[in-house]
N, C-alpha and C positions, 0 to 999 in steps of 0.2 A: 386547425393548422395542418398543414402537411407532413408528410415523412419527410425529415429533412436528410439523414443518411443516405435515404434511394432519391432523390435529388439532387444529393450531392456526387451520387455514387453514378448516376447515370450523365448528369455535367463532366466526367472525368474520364468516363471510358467511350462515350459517343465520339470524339476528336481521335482516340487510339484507336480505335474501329477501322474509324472512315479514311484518316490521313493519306495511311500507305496505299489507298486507291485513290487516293486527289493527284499524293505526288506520279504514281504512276499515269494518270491522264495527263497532269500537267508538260511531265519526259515525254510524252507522246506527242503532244502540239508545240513543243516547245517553247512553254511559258517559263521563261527562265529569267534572273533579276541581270539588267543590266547596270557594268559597273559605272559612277561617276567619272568623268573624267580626274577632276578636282580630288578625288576620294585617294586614298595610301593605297601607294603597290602591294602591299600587302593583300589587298584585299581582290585580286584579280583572278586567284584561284577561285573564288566563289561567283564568279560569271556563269551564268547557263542554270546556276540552282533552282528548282524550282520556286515560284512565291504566291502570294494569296492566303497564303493560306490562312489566315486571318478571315476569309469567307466561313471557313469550318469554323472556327469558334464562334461567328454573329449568328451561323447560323444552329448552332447550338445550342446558345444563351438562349434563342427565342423559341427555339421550341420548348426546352425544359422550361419559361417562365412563362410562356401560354398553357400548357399543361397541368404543371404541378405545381404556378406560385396559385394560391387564392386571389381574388380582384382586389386590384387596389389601384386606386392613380396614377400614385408615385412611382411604382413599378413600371408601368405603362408608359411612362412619360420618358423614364429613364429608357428601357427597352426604344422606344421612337428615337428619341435621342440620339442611341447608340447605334441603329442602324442607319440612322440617315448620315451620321459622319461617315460612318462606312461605306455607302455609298458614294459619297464622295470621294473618296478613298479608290473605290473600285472602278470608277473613271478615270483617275490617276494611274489606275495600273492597266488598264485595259488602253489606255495611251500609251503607254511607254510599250504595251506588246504588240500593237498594228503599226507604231512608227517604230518599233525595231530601235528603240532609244534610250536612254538613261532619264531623262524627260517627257512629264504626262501633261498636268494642267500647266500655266505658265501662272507665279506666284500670284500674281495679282487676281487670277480667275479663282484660284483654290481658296482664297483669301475674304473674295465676293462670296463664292457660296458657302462659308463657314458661317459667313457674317450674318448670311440670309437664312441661315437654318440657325442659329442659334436665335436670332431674333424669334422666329417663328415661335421655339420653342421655350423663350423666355416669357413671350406673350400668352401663350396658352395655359403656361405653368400657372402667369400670375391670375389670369380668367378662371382658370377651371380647377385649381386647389385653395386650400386656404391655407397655405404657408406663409403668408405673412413675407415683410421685408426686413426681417429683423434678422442679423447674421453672429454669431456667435465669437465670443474673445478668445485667443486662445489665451493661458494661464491665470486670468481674470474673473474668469466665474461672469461673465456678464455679456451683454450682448449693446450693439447697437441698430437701430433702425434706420435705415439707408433711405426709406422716402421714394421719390421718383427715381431715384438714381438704382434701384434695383435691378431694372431691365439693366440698363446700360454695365450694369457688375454683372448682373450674371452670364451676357455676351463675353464679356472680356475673359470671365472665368473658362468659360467652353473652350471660343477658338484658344487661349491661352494654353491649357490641356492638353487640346487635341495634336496644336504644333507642340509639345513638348514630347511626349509620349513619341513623335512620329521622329522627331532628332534625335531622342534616345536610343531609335531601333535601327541603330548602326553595326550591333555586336551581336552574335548569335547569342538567340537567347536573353538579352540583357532587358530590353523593354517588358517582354512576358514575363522575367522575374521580381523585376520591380512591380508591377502593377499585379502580381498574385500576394505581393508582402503589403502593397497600398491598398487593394480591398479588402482583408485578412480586417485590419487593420479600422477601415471606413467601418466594414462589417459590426466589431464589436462596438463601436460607436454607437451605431444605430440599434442595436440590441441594448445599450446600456440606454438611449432612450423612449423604449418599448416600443421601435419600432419594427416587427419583427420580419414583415415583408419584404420590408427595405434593406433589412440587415439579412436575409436569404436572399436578395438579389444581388451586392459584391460576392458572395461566399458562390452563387455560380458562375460569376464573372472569374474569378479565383481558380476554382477546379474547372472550366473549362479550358484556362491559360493554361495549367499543371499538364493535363492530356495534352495539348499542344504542346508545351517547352517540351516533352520526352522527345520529338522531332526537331525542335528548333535550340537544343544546348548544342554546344560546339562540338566536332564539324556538323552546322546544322543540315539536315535533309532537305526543310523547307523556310521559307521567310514569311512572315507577316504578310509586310505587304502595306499599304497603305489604305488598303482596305482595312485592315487589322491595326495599324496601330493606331490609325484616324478613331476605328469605334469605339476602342479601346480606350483613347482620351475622352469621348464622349460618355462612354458609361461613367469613368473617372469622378469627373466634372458634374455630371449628374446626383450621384451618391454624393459628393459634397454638398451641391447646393440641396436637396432635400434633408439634409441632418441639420441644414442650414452651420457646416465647417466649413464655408469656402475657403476662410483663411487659412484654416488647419492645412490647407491642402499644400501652402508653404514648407509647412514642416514636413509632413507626412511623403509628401514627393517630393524631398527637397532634391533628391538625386535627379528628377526631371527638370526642376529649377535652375539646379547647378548647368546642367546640361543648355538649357537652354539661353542662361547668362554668361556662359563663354561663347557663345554666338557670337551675341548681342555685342560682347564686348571685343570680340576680335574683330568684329567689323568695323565697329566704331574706330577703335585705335587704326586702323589700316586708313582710313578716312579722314580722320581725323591727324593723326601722327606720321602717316605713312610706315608704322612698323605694326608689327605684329607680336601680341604677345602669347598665345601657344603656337607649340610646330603646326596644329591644326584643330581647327574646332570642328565639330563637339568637342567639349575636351576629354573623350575615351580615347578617340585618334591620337591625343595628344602624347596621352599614357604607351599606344601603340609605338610610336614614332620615340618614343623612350627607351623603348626595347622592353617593355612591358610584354609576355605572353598574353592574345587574347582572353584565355580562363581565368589567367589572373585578375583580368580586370572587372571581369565580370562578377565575381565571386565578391572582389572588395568592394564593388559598386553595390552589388546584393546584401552585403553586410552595412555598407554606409544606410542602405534602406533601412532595413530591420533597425540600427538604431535609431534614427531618422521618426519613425512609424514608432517606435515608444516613447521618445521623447512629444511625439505629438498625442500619444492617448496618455500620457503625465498633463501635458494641457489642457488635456479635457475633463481629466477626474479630479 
């Protein structure tokens, strides 16, 4: 097995290295995040910041997991995975900086190739690992076999993820903090069922976010990006379905859940009701639009994780 300290230690400091000459290339060409229109005035001073920078962290995870993880599948799999969402991601943003726009892919295209890269990678999984379809209870001690319907769950698991994680990443800092407390988290998981490869692959996902967030806590220097919070849902999503916790991943993220079901739900009612129930979804904006300080929200939001993430490894033990 490898050193896992100087693996971990070099996932942490490669991002602090590198950063402050991304964002200084990035101030130079002016890759800077455009705001929503739709989005709180609040948030207008943060126009022109730099973003991407969610390229440094994919591209850190893969070097430190070509190097110093040992070979394994699951690794592998997950690593593909994660950069291919980020990819997609990175067409997203490299749209939004040649059209000079607040919009990259239009939903329905990001949607196709989530759907066609997770297919891809659900197919492969199921050909070329022996992980089986059988998906874990949470506080049950027991599992179920999904049968054919596996593929089709572990599709819905990924894009599910990767849009959640990416509407998360509205607040400085707020998505990178949740998803260093969710792989923390997956990590011991997978350690507690010896799987140790898999359980060193969250824990660099983890210390590479950490070296990032020291850039991206509030006021942040740089953004994600969609490049970043896309792979980031993908690694995610990945560690779930290899510990075979996809369900867990309710609990354990339930802050991206949350996030995502105030969407879901304010849309509906607008369509449905013609009213709206937050001042704005996600619902951090909403807290925003409260008169919430952004730190603050982030902090609580980072705290709802943490318990969140123990209440899900009590489901597991």
């Amino acid at each position: 097995m490898t050193y896992w300290p100087l693996t971990l230690l070099v996932s942490f400091i490669i991002p602090i290295i590198t950063l402050p000459f991304f964002i200084k290339y990035l101030k130079k060409h002016n890759v800077g995040q455009k705001i929503r229109q739709e989005g709180p005035d609040l948030h207008q001073h943060k126009m022109g910041t730099p973003t991407m920078g969610g390229a440094i962290v994919i591209l850190t995870l893969a070097m430190v997991v070509l190097i110093f993880v040992p070979y394994n599948k699951y690794v592998l799999w997950s690593l593909a995975a994660t950069v291919g969402f980020g990819l997609i991601g990175l067409i997203d943003d490299l749209i939004k900086y040649l059209k000079k726009r607040s919009l990259g892919l239009l939903t329905m295209q990001k949607l196709f190739l989530q759907i066609a890269l997770a297919l891809i990678v659900a197919y492969g999984v199921q050909q070329n690992t022996d992980l089986g379809t059988e998906i874990y209870l949470p506080f049950l001690k027991n599992s179920i076999d999904l049968g054919i319907m596996f593929m089709p769950f572990v599709v819905l698991v990924m894009v599910s993820s990767v849009n959640a994680v990416n509407l998360t990443d509205g607040l400085d800092g707020l998505s990178a903090g949740l998803i260093i407390i969710t792989m923390l988290s997956f990590a011991l998981i997978a350690y507690m069922q010896n799987m140790l490869p898999m359980s060193l692959f969250p824990l660099i996902v983890a210390f590479s976010s950490f070296g990032f967030l020291i850039y991206n806590f509030y006021p942040a220097k740089i953004f994600l990006g969609d490049v970043g919070s896309l792979a980031l849902g993908g690694a995610l999503a990945s560690v779930a379905i290899f510990t075979k916790t996809e369900l867990f991943l309710l609990i354990i993220g339930g802050v991206f859940v949350i996030e995502t079901l105030s969407v879901i739900l304010q849309v509906a009612s607008v369509k449905l009701r013609g009213k709206i129930i937050f001042k704005m979804s996600p619902i951090h904006h909403h807290f925003e639009l409260c008169g919430w300080k952004e730190p603050k929200i982030i902090v609580s939001f980072w705290i709802a994780g943490l318990i969140l993430g123990f209440v899900g490894l009590l489901g597991y033990c």
